[in-house]
Backbone bond lengths (Angstrom), bond angles and torsions (degrees), N, CA, C in turn:
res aa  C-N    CA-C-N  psi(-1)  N-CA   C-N-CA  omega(-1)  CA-C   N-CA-C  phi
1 X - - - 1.440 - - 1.523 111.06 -
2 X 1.197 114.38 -31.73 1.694 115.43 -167.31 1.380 89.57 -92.20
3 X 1.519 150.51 -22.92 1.844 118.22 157.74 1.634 108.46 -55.07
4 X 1.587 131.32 -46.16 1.284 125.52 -158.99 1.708 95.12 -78.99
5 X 1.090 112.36 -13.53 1.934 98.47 -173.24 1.597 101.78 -87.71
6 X 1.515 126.62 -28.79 1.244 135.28 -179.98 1.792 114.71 -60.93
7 X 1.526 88.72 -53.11 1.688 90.16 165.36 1.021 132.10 -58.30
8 X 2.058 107.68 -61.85 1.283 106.78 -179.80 1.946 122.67 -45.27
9 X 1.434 106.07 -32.70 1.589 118.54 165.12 1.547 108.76 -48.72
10 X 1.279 134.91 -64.99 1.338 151.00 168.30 1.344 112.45 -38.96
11 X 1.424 132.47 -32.85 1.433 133.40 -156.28 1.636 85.58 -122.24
12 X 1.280 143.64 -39.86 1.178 148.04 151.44 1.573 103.01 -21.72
13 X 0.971 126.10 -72.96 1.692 147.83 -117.88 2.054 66.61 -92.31
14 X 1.551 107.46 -72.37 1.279 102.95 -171.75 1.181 123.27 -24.64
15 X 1.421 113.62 -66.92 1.678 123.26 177.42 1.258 147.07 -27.07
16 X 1.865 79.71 -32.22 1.272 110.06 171.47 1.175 119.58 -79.35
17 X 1.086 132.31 -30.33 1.592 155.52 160.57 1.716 100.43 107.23
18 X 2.006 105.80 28.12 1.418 95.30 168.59 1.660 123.49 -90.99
19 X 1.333 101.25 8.54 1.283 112.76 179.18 1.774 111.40 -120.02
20 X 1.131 119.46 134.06 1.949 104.67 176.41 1.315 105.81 -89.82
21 X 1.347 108.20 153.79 1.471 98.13 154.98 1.655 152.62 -13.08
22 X 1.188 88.56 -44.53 1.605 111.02 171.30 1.578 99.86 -74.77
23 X 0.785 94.79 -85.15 1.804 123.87 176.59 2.079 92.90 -9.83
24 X 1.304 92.22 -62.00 1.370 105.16 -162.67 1.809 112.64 -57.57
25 X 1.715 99.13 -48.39 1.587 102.53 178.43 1.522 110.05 -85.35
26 X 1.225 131.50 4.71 1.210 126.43 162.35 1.318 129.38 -83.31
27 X 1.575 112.55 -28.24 1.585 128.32 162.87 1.106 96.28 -79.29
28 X 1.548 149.10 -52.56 1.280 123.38 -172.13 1.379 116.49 -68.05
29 X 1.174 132.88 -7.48 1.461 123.24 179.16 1.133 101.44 -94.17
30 X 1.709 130.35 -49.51 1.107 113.72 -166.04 1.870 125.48 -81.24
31 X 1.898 98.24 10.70 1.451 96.27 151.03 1.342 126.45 -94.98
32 X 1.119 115.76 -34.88 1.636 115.75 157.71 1.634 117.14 -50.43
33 X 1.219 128.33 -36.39 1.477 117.27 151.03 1.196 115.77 -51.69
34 X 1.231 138.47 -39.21 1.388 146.02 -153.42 1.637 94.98 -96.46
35 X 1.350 101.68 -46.87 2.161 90.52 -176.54 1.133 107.95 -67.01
36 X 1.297 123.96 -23.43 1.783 126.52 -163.01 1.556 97.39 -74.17
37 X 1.608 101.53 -49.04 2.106 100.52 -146.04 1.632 96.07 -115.07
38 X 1.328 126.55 -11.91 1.452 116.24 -176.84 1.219 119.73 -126.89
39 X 1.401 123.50 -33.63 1.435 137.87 162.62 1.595 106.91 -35.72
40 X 1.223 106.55 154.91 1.918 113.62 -178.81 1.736 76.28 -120.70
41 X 1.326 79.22 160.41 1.776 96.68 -172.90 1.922 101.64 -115.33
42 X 0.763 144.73 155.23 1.559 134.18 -155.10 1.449 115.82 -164.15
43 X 1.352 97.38 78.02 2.004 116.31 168.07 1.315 106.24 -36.51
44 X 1.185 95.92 123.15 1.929 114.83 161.79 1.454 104.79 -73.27
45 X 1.179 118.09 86.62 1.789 132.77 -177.65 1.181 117.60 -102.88
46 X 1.266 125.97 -149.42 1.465 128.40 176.43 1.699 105.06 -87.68
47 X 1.552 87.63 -76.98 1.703 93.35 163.53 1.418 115.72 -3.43
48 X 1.293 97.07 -86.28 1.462 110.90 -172.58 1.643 140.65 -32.41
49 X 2.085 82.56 -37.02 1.444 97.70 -163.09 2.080 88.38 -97.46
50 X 1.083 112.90 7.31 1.768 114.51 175.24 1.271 117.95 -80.17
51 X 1.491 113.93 5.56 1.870 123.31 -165.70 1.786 83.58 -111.94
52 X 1.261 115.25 -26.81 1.623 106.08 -149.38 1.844 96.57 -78.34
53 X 1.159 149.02 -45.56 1.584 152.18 173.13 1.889 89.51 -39.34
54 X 1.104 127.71 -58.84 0.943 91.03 -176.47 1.184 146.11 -116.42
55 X 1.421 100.55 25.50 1.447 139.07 169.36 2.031 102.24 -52.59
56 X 1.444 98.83 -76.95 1.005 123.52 -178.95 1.622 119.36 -70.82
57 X 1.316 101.93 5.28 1.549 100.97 160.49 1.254 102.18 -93.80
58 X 1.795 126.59 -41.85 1.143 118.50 -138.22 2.017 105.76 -105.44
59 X 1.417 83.87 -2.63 1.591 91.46 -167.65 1.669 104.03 -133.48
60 X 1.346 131.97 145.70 1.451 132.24 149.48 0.993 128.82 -43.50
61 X 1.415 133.69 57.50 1.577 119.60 -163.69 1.424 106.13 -123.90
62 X 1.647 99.42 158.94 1.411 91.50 -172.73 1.745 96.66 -94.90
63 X 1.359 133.21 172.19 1.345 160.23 -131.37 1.544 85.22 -89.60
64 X 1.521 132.74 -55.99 1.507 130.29 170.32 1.135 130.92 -58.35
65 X 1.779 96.93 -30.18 1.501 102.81 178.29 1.317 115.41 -74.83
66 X 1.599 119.30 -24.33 1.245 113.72 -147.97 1.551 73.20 -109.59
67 X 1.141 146.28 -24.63 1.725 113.66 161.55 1.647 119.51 -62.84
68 X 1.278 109.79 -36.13 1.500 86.06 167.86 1.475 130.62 -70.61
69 X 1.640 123.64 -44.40 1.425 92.53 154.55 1.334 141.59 -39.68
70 X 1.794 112.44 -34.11 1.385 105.46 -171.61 1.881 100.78 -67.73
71 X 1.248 122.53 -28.98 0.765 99.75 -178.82 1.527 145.54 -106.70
72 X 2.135 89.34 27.32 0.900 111.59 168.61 1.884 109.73 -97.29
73 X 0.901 112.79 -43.69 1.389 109.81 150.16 1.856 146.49 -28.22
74 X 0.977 87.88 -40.17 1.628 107.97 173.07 1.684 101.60 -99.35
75 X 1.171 137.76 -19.79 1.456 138.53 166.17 1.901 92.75 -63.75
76 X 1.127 88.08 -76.16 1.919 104.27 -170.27 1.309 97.38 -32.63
77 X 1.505 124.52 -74.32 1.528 124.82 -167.01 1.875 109.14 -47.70
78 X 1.508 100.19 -29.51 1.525 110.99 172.00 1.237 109.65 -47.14
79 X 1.469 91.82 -95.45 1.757 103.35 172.23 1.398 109.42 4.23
80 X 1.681 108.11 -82.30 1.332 120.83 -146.47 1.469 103.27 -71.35
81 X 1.162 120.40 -58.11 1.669 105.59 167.67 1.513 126.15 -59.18
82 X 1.515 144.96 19.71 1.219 178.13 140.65 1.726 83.53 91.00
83 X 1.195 139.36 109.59 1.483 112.62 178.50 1.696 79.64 -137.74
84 X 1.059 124.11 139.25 1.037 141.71 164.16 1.424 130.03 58.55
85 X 1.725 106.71 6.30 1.436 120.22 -155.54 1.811 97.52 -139.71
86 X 1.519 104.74 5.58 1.974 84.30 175.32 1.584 91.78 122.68
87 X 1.578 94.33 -172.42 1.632 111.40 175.38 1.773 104.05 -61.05
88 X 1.502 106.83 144.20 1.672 127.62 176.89 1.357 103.55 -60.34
89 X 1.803 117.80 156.39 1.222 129.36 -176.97 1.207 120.72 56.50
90 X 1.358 127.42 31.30 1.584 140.58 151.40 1.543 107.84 -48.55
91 X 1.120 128.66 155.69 1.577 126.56 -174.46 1.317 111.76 -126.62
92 X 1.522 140.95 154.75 1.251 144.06 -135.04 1.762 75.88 -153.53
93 X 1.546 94.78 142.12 1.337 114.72 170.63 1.936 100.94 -134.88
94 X 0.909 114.42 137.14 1.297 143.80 -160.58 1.847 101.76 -95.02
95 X 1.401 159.87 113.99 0.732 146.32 47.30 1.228 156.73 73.93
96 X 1.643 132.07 17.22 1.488 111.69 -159.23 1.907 98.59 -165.72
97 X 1.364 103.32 151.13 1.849 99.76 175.76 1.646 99.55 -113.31
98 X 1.199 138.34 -11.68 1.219 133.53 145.18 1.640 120.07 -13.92
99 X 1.423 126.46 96.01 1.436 116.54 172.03 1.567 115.43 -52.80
100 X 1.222 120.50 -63.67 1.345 126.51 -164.94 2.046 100.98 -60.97
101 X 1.388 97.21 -52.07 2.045 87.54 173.07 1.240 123.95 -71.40
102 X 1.301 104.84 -9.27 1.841 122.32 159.01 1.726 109.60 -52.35
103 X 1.559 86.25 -74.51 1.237 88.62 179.69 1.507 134.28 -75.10
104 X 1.397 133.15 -16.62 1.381 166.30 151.73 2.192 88.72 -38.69
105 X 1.364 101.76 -91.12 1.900 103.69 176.93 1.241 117.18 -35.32
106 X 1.302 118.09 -33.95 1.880 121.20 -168.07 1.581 83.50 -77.51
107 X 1.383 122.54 -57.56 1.544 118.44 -140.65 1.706 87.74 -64.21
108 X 1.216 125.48 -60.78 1.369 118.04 -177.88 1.772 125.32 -75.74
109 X 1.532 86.88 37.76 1.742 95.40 151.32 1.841 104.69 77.37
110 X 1.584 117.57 13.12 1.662 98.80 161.71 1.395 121.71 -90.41
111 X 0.949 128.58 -161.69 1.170 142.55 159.32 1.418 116.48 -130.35
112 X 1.531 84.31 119.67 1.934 110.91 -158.62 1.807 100.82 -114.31
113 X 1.328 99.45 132.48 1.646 120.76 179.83 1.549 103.98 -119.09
114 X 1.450 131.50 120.52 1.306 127.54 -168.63 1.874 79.33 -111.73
115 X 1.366 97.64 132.76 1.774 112.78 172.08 1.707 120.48 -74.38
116 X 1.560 107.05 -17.83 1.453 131.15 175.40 1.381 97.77 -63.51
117 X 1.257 112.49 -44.77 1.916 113.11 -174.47 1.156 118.03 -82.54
118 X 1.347 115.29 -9.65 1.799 118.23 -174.02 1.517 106.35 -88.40
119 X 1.306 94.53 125.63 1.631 103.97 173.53 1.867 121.09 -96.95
């Protein structure tokens, strides 16, 4: 879901005529470079799904949203204990134009970049 929400943002932005042409196929390629070779890819597991009870107690989220935090959450805690991804304390950047999963990721400590704000 988070390649089709990145685009649809990208092809959005175009429509608007806040993106040019150029503008437009240059962000779209250089996230498809980015999903292919740098992106972590992130199984809906057990793990994963152990962040969501209290996700959704503690925050408004809807059922998609609150799997992608969870499974931005269990990446992050990854990272930082190096488990399966390289040397420890790697850093996770967050993703999303959602206000409430905006604010939901910040409150539990990521660091969130909304693509709506990038000029």
């Amino acid at each position: 879901m988070g390649y089709a929400e990145v685009l649809a943002t990208f092809a959005r932005r175009r429509k608007q005529s806040l993106l040019s042409k150029r503008e437009y196929g240059q962000l779209r390629q250089r996230f498809r470079d980015d999903w292919m070779f740098e992106l972590a890819e992130v199984e809906l597991t057990a793990p994963v799904l152990l962040f969501v009870p209290n996700l959704v107690t503690e925050h408004p989220l809807k059922a998609s949203d609150a799997i992608h935090l969870a499974s931005a959450l269990w990446l992050s805690d990854t990272l930082r204990l190096g488990v399966n991804f390289g040397p420890a304390n790697r850093s996770l950047t967050f993703v999303c134009s959602d206000k409430r999963l905006k604010n939901a990721a910040s409150s539990e400590g990521l660091e969130v970049v909304d693509p709506e704000d990038q000029s």
